[in-house]
Structures are given as structure tokens and as C-alpha cells.
N, C-alpha and C positions, 0 to 999 in steps of 0.2 A: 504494500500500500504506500503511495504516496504519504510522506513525512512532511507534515509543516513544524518548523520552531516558533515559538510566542514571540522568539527577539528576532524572528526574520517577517514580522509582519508587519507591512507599510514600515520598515528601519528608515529613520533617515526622518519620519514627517514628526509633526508636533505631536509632543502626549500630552492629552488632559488629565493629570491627577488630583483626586480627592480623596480627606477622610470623611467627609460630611454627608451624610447620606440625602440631606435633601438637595445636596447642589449636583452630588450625580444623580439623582432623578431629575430636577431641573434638567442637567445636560441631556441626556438618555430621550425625558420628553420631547424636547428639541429635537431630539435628528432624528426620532422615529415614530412616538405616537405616547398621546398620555395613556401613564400606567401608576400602579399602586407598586410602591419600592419598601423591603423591610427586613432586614436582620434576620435568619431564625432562629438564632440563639440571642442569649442576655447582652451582647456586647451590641452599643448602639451606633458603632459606625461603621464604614465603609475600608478597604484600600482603594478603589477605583482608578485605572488607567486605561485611556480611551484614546483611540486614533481613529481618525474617518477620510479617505479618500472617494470623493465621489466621480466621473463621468459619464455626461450623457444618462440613459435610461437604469446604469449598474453600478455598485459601487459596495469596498470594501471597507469594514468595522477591525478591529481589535478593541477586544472590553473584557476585562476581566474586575470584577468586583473586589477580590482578592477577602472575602467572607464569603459567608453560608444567608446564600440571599432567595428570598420568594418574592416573584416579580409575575403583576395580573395584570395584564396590560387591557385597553378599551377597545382592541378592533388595529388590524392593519388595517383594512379598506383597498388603498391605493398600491401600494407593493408588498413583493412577496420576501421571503427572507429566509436562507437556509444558513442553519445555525451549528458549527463545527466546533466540537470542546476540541483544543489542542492537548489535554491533561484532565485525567481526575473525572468527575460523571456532573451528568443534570439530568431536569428530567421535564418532560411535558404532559401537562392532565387536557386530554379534550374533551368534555364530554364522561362519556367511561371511560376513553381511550385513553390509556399515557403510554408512550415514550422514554425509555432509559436510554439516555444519550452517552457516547463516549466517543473517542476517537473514531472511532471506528463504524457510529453510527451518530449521524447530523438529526437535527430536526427541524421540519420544516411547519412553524407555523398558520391557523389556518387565516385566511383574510373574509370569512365568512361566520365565522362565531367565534365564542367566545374561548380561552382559552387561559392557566397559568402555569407559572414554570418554578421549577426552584434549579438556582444552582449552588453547586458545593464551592467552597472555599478551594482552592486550586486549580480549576478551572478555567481559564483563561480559551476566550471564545473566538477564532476567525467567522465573522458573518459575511455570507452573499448577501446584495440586497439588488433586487429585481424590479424596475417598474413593472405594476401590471398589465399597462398598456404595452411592454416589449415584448414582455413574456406572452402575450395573447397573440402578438406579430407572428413572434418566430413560429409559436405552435400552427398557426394556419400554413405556414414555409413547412414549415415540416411534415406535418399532417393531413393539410386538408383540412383541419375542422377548429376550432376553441380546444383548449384545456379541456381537459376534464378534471373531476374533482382530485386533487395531489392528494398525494400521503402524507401522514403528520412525521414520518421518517424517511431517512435516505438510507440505504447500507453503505458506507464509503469502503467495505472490505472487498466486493464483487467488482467486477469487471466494468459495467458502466458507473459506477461509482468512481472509481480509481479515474476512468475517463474524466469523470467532472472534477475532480482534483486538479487534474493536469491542467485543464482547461480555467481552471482557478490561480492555477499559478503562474502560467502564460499568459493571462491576463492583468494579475498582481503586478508580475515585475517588469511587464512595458509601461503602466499606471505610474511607478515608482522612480521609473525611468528620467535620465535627463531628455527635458525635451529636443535635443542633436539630437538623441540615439532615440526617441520614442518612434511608435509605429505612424506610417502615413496615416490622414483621417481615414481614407476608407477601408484600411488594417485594421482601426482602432474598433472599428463598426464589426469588421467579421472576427475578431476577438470576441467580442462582447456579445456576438449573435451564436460563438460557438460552443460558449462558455454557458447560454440562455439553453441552448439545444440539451446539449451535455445534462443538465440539469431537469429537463421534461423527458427524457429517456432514463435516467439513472432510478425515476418516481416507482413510487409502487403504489398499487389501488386502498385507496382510503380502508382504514382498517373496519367502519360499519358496512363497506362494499364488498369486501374480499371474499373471496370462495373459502371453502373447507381447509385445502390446501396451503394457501397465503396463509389464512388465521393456525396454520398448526407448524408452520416454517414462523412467524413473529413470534410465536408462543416459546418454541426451541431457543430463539435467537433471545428471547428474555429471560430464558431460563439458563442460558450459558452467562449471560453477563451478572445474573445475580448468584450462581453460583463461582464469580469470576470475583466478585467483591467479597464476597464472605466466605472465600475457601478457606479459612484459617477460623472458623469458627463451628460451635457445633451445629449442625444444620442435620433433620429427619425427614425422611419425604414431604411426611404434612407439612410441615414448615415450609418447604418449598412450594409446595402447594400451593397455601394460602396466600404467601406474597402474591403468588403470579394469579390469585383468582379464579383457579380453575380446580376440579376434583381431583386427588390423586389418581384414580383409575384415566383422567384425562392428559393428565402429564405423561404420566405411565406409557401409553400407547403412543402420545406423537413422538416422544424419544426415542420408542423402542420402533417406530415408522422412521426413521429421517435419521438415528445414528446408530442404531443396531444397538444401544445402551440403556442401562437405567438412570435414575436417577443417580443412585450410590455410585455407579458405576462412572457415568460421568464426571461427579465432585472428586472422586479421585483420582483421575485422568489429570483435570488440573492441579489437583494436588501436586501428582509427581511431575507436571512439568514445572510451577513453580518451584519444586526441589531441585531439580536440574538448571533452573537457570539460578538457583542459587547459590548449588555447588559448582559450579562451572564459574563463575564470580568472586566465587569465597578463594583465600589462599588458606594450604594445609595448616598453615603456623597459627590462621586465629581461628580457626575456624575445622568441625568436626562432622561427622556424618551424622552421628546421636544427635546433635542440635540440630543439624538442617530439617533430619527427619520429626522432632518434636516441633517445630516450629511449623512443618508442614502437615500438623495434623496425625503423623504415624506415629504411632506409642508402640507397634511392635517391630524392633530393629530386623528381626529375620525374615519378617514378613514384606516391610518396606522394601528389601537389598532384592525379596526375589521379584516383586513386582516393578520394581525399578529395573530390573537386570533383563526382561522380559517386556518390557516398555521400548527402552534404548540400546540394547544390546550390551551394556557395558555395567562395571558394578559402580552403585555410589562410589565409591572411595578411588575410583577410576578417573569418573567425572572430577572429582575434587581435586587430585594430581595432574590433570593438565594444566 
């Protein structure tokens, strides 16, 4: 997957920093639409660093809050917005539908109802922002027809995903560019028209639209990222279950459809690849197999070595020696 860094985004233009939480909702409202801004822990401010490059009908954000922020915004209306954690997770409620956002998965606001988000403290965001009037151009270029209703998510991990990275960043850094070396205007136009494309191809069908199949591939995909956050904690089916809202017997089956695994079977998958990139990191002299494996959830050493050995072909204490 394309890599973006938080300090390779718009480098070079002005940051707006705040600790004040009502001057970064002042700001925030300003570039994009009044919203309800707040803490959700006891501490009553902000870090807030914010960069905004706009052209023409597209334009790119850097914003990270730098807290643990819930943010209800009134309505896009006018433009669209796909929203990229560079780090760390957020998350979006529409409706029943929410959203666990990470790297790896953007999410795209609706401009038709109502909607809120939280983000985590670490977090730090690249936003597309899409006039709706471009975005509704290119889809007729492209299509033949209007938009249809977007997904409140992107996958950036699949293949048109990745596409719209690319096309994100091809576009970034002629934006950022000195204007000698920027693109001709009508470059500037098929950047931005390819980047709009990229973007209504990467969509997926709104999650209250989606067949059986979509709803049982989001369902997997949010059950890897919450057993991706709390693999180090104890976690029993039900529990997983009930985050994600559905019965165990319903979990059960689309895992056991779409990765040949269970539940259990899965969390320890990641388990021991978390182990593996730990011991592959760790150096012999601080660091032990007994620790990696207790910190990865394994309380049984012999049992850890042969599931590990049978995972990667090699033994823990192998991985830890290179």
C-alpha cells in the first residue's frame, strides 16, 4: 500500500496551531462546515495542527487534533470528503452504520445526512476534498450516469484503493510544487479529474444497499481491525460479537466463508504475527522469547514455539537472532 508521512503532507505551506478548542472549531468551521467540537476525555483542550491547500474544484487538508476528539458536524451539502488516518484509528457513526477507520481504511463522509465521528488522539488525518459539482462531472465522463449513493468507506488496502493513493499523491506534490516546475493548467485539470475518477471507482455500495456478500466481507474487515486493536487483551467470541453487533453463530460463519478460520483462530494469527515483528525488532541482549510471547498473549512457551514454528517456518529464538 501506498505510505503517506504526517510530515510529508503539504511540507513547506503554513500550519495553523492551536491548544484552544474553540479557535480550532472556529478554524475547522471555516474551511469546511459548522460542527459540534469536544474532548472525550476530562482534559479541555486541543493540540490542533492544520494545513489547507486548495485548487480549482479539489483540495488537500492535514489536521490532526492531536486528542481524543468527537466531532458532529451539520451537513457537507456542497462537497465530498475522503478522510485518511495517517496513524492510530477513528471512527464514523451513520445512521446504524459506522466505520472503523485506519490506515488502511478512509472514510468517506455522507453529504446527504446526518453523521459523527470520533477521533483518537494520534491520529493525524490527510483529507481529499471534492466539489460536488466535479465529482458529479467526472462520474457522467466516466459513467454515463450521476453518482450513485458512495460508501461511508474506502478500502485503501485493494487495488483501486492503492490506485487512489497514487493519484492522491500525484496530485499533492504538483499542488506543493514551485510554480516553474508545476503542471500546465490543463495537467492541472487531468490530475484532478484523475484523482476524482480514482476515487468513484475505489467506492463500495453504501452499507444499507449492499448485498449479503459486501455486508459479510465489511463485517470480516471489522472484525480483523478490532481484533487488530485488542490483540493483547483478553477477548471470547461473544465479546467479539457484540462489538461488531452481530450473533456469534453470524460471525462464526462469515469467517469461517471468507478465511477458512474462526474466530480464536484468527486473534491468534495476529497474535503471532505481532510476535514476529517483535522478535525480528527486539535485539537478543534486551530482549527474550518468554517476554515476546507473554506480551503476545501466549502463557504456554511450548505451545507458542510450535505454533510459531508452523506459522513461519523458523523457531522464535531464530527470528530473535537475526
Amino acid at each position: 500500500m501506498v505510505r503517506i508521512l504526517a510530515r510529508d503532507v503539504l511540507r513547506g505551506r503554513p500550519t495553523t496551531a492551536t491548544t484552544d478548542v474553540d479557535e480550532a472549531h472556529a478554524k475547522i468551521a471555516e474551511l469546511f462546515c459548522s460542527h459540534e467540537l469536544a474532548p472525550r476525555t476530562r482534559q479541555s483542550s486541543v493540540d490542533m495542527k492544520l494545513r489547507s491547500l486548495h485548487r480549482g474544484d479539489v483540495g488537500i487538508e492535514f489536521l490532526d487534533y492531536g486528542a481524543d476528539v468527537r466531532i458532529e458536524p451539520d451537513g457537507l451539502e456542497d462537497f465530498h470528503l475522503v478522510q485518511i488516518p495517517l496513524a492510530g484509528h477513528a471512527s464514523m457513526q451513520v445512521g446504524a452504520s459506522t466505520v472503523e477507520s485506519s490506515p488502511s481504511m478512509a472514510t468517506v463522509p455522507p453529504i446527504d445526512q446526518p453523521f459523527s465521528m470520533s477521533w483518537d488522539s494520534g491520529s493525524p488525518h490527510l483529507i481529499v476534498y471534492v466539489r460536488r459539482t466535479a465529482l458529479e462531472r467526472v462520474a457522467w465522463q466516466l459513467n454515463g450516469a450521476a453518482p450513485g449513493g458512495l460508501a461511508y468507506g474506502m478500502d485503501l488496502s485493494g487495488a483501486a484503493g492503492r490506485a487512489f493513493l497514487r493519484a492522491v499523491v500525484e496530485l499533492h506534490d504538483d499542488m506543493i510544487g514551485q510554480p516553474q516546475t508545476a503542471a500546465p493548467v490543463f495537467m492541472q485539470g487531468l490530475l484532478a479529474d484523475t484523482m476524482v475518477s480514482r476515487l468513484l471507482m475505489a467506492m463500495e455500495p453504501p452499507a444499507d444497499v449492499a448485498g449479503d456478500g459486501d455486508a459479510e466481507s465489511r463485517l470480516v474487515r471489522e472484525c480483523r481491525e478490532l481484533l487488530e486493536r485488542h490483540a493483547f487483551e483478553e477477548l471470547t467470541v461473544p465479546d467479539i460479537a457484540e462489538c461488531l453487533g452481530v450473533s456469534v453463530r453470524t460471525l462464526q460463519t462469515a469467517l469461517r466463508a471468507e478465511t477458512g478460520a474462526t474466530p480464536s483462530e484468527l486473534l491468534r494469527s495476529i497474535r503471532l504475527d505481532r510476535a514476529r515483528e517483535m522478535l525480528l525488532e527486539a535485539s537478543p541482549r534486551e530482549q527474550t522469547v518468554t517476554a515476546v510471547a507473554e506480551l503476545c498473549g501466549f502463557t504456554h512457551q511450548g505451545r507458542f514455539s510450535s505454533l510459531y514454528l508452523k506459522a513461519f517456518g523458523e523457531l522464535p529464538s531464530e527470528s530473535l537472532r537475526r
